[in-house]
Structures are given as structure tokens and as C-alpha cells.
C-alpha positions in Angstrom: 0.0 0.0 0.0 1.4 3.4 -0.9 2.2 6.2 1.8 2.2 9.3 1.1 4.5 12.0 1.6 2.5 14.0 4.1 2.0 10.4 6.2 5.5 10.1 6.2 6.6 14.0 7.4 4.1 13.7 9.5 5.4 10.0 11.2 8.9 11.5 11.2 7.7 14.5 13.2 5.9 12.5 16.0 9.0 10.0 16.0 11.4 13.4 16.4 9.0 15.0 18.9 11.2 15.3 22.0 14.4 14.8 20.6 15.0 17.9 18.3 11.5 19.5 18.6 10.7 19.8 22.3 9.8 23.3 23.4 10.8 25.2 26.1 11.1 29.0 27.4 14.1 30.8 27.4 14.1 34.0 29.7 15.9 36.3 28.0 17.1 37.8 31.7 18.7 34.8 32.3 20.9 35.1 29.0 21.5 38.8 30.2 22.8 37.7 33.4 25.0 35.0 31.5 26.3 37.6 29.1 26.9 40.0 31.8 29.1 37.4 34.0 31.1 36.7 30.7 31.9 40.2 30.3 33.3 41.1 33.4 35.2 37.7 33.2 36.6 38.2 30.1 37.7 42.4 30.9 39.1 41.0 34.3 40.2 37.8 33.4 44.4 38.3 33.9 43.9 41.7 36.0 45.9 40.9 39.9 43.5 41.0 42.4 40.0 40.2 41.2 40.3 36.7 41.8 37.0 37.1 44.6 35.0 38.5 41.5 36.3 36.5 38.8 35.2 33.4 41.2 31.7 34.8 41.6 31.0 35.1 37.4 32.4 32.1 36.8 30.6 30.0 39.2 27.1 32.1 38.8 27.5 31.9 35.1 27.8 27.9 35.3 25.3 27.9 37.7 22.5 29.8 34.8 23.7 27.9 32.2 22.1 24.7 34.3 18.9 25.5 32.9 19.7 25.5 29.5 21.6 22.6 29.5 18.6 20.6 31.1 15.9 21.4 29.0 18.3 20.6 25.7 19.7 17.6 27.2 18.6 16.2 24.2 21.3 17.7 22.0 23.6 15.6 23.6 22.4 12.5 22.3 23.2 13.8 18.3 26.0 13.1 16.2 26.9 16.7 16.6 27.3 16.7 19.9 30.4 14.4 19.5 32.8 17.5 20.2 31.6 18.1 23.6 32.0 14.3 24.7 35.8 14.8 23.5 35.8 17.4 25.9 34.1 15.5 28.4 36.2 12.5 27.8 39.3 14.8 28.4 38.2 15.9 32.2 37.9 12.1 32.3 41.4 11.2 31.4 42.8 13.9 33.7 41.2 12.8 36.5 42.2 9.2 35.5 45.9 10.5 35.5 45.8 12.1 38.6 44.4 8.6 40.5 46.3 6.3 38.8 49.2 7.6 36.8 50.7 10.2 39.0 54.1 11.0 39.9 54.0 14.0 41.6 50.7 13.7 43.6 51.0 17.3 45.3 51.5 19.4 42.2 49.3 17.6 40.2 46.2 17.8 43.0 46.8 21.3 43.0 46.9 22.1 39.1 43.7 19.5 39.6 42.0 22.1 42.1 42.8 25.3 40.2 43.0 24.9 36.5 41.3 22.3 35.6 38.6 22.8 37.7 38.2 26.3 36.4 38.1 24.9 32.6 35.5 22.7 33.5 33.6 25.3 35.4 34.2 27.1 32.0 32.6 24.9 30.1 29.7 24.4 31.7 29.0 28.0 31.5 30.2 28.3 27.4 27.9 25.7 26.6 25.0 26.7 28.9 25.3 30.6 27.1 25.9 29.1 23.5 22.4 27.3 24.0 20.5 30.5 25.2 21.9 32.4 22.7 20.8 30.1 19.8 17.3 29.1 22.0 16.6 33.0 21.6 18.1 33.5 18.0 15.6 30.7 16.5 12.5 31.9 17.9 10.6 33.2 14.3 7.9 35.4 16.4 10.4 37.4 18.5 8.4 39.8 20.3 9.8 43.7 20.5 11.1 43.1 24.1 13.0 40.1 23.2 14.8 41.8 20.5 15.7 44.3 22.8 16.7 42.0 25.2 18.5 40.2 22.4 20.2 43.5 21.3 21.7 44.6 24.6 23.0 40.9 25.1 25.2 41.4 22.1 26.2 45.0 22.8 27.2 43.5 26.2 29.2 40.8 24.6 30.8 42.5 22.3 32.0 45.6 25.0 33.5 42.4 27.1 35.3 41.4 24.3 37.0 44.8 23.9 37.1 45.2 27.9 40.5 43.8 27.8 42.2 45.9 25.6 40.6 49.0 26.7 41.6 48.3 30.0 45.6 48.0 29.0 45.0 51.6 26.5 43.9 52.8 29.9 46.9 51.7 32.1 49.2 53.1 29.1 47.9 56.1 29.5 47.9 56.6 32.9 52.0 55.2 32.9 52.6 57.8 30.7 50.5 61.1 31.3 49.1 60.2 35.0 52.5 61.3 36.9 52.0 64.6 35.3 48.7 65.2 37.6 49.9 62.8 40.5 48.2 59.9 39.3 50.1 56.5 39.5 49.0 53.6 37.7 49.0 50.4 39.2 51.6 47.9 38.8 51.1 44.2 37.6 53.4 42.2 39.6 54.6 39.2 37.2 53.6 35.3 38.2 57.0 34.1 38.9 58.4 37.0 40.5 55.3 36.6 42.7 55.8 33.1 43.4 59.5 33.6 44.8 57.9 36.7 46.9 55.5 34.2 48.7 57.9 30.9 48.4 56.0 28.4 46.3 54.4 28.0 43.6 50.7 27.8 45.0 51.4 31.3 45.1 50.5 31.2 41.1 47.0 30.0 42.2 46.6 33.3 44.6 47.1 35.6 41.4 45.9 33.7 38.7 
């Protein structure tokens, strides 16, 4: 007996329906916050003694992207999504290597604890953001607000992204022309020379 096309569509929709298709509602305050936390990481990312604040984006960014990660848990389950299993499946071997392969316990716990904790903190919150921003993007019958919404999130984003340099324009400036009105700039004290100051090097994790 003959199907027809529309039978067919119509069977592959219901067989896709909450695997590619299933609908949920992205607050567009919530991407704001997301984009906001990025943006002050990014500006303040290698500036000495923001490591409190840097903390605090980080972890509530990670935390917001929770929700978006939930409701398309689904993604995860696509061909697509092999990339983010590689970088899954690296966290895995690290912590495999610390357990089981390690020769310097100490360093390696603490390298553990600081950096690679802080990349996978870091992921968590890139790929929680990367699904707001596309759950918004997609939506055909954006209302007015969520345009706006949508349009200070990337004039956020993008100021973050130029945050940094800004920032070190700034401090040139002030090196240069700020002793002429009794302004001095602030000094960025280098990681090693820091690390023989305080006698170690978990001193590294204290400014980075």
C-alpha cells in the first residue's frame, strides 16, 4: 500500500517529537545575566587581584547555564554533539591520571583544584550561554522586548570582548601622562616574580 508524503513527514515528526522539537522558554534575563558574568570575566580575566570577582561570574554563570543545559539535554544525544563528549572524555582522562598515573601527587592535585577545575567550570558555563543564545536566536515570532533584550545581550558581549584591551590603552595612559597630575598607575606584579615573593608555587594559584 502506498504512503504518502505527508503520512510520512508527519510519522517523522511525532517520532522526532522530543528529541530535536521539544519546546521550552528561554528567559531572556537569564541570557542577560550569562552575558553579563562573561563580560566582566573576560575584561578582568588576567587583572591581579580580582580573583573574589572572577570566582563569583564564573561560578554564577555555570550555575545559569544549568537550565539550558537541562531542558536541551537532548542535544547531547546527536552526532553533533560528539565534540563536547571529546571534551568530556578529556576531564575524564585527567582525573584518571591524577588517581592512577601520577608521579607527583601534590602538584598535580593542586593544578587539579585550580585549573582544571576552572576549565571545566568554564565549560559548563560556554555551553550553557551558547544554547540560550541560539534558543533566543531561533524563535521566528520574536516579540519587541525580546529583540531588545537580544540586542543589549550582544552589545554586552561584544563591550566584554573589547574590555580587555581598553583596559591596558587605559593603564598606558595613565603610565605615561598620569604622573603629570599625581596619578600612578597600578603595577602588575609578574607570576614568577610573585611566586618567589611568597615561596612556592601555590602562590601562582593566589594571582591567577
Amino acid at each position: 500500500m502506498p504512503v504518502s508524503p505527508e503520512t510520512v513527514h508527519s510519522k517523522n515528526s511525532h517520532d522526532n517529537a522530543g528529541v530535536s522539537n521539544t519546546p521550552w522558554r528561554m528567559p531572556p534575563a537569564l541570557l542577560f545575566v550569562q552575558v553579563f558574568c562573561f563580560a566582566i570575566l573576560y575584561a578582568i580575566w588576567m587583572l591581579p587581584g580580582t580573583i573574589v570577582l572572577r570566582h563569583v561570574c564564573l561560578g554564577l554563570g555555570a550555575l545559569l547555564s544549568l537550565y539550558p543545559l537541562y531542558q536541551s539535554r537532548h542535544l547531547f544525544l546527536q552526532k553533533r554533539a560528539i565534540p563536547i563528549w571529546l571534551i568530556a572524555t578529556l576531564f575524564g582522562w585527567v582525573t584518571f591520571h591524577l588517581l592512577f598515573l601520577a608521579q607527583d601527587p601534590i602538584a598535580q592535585i593542586a593544578e587539579y583544584t585550580s585549573i582544571w577545575k576552572r576549565s571545566a567550570v568554564g565549560v559548563i558555563f560556554a555551553l550553557g550561554m551558547g544554547i540560550s543564545i541560539a534558543q533566543l536566536t531561533k524563535i521566528t515570532n520574536t516579540s519587541t522586548q525580546i529583540k531588545r533584550w537580544m540586542s543589549a545581550c550582544w552589545i554586552l558581549f561584544y563591550m566584554g570582548l573589547l574590555a580587555t584591551t581598553l583596559i591596558y590603552f587605559i593603564k598606558i595612559l595613565l603610565t605615561l601622562y598620569g604622573p603629570r597630575r599625581g596619578i600612578v598607575a597600578p603595577k602588575i606584579k609578574s607570576v614568577r616574580s610573585s611566586a618567589k615573593l611568597a615561596g612556592g608555587p601555590r602562590s601562582h594559584e593566589q594571582i591567577i
